[in-house]
C-alpha positions as CSV (number, residue, x, y, z in Angstrom):
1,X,46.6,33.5,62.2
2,X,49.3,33.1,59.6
3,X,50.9,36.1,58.7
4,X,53.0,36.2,54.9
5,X,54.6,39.6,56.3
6,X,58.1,37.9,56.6
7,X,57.7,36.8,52.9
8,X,57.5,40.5,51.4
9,X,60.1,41.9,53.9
10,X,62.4,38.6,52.5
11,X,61.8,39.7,48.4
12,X,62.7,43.3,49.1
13,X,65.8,42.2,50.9
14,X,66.3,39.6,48.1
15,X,65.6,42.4,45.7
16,X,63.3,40.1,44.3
17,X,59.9,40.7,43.0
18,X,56.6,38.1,42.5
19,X,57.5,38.4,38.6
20,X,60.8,36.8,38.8
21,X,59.1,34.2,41.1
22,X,56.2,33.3,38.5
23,X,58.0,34.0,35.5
24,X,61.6,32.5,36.5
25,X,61.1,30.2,38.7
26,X,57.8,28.7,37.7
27,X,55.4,29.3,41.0
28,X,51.8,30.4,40.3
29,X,50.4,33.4,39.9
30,X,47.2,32.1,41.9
31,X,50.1,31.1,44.8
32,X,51.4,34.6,45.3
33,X,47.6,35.7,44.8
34,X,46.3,33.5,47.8
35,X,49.6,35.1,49.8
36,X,48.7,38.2,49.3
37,X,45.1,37.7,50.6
38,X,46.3,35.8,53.6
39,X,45.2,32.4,52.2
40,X,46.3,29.0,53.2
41,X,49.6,27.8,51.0
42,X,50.7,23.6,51.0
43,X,53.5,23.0,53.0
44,X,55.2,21.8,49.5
45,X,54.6,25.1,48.1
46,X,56.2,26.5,51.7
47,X,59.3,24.2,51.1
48,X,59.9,25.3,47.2
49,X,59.9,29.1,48.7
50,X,62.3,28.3,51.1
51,X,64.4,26.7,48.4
52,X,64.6,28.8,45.6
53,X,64.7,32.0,48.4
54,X,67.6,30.2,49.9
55,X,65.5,31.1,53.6
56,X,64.0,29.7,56.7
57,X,60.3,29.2,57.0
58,X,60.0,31.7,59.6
59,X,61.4,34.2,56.5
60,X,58.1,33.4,55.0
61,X,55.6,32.9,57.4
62,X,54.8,34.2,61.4
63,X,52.0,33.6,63.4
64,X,49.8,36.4,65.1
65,X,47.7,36.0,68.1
66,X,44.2,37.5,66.7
């Protein structure tokens, strides 16, 4: 299972919150929604994180055994 645990950890160490994501830098609201709830992102949408976070993917996403 995909895990977005590494994506929250990165924002508070950013000192960055989802508004600034959606409001500043343009990404859904129903992205950061399906995050939250463990949903399935694009790998596009992966890529822009990555970007405007200046991180690796592995700052946004794990994966857990189940």
């Amino acid at each position: 299972m995909i895990s977005y645990k590494p994506f929250y950890e990165t924002l508070f160490k950013k000192g960055l919150t989802e508004y600034y994501l959606i409001y500043k830098q343009g990404f859904s609201a129903n992205t950061l929604h399906r995050i939250k709830k463990g949903e399935a992102i694009s790998t596009k949408t992966l890529d822009a994180l990555c970007y405007v976070l200046d991180c690796k993917v592995e700052d946004i996403i794990k994966f857990e055994k189940e």
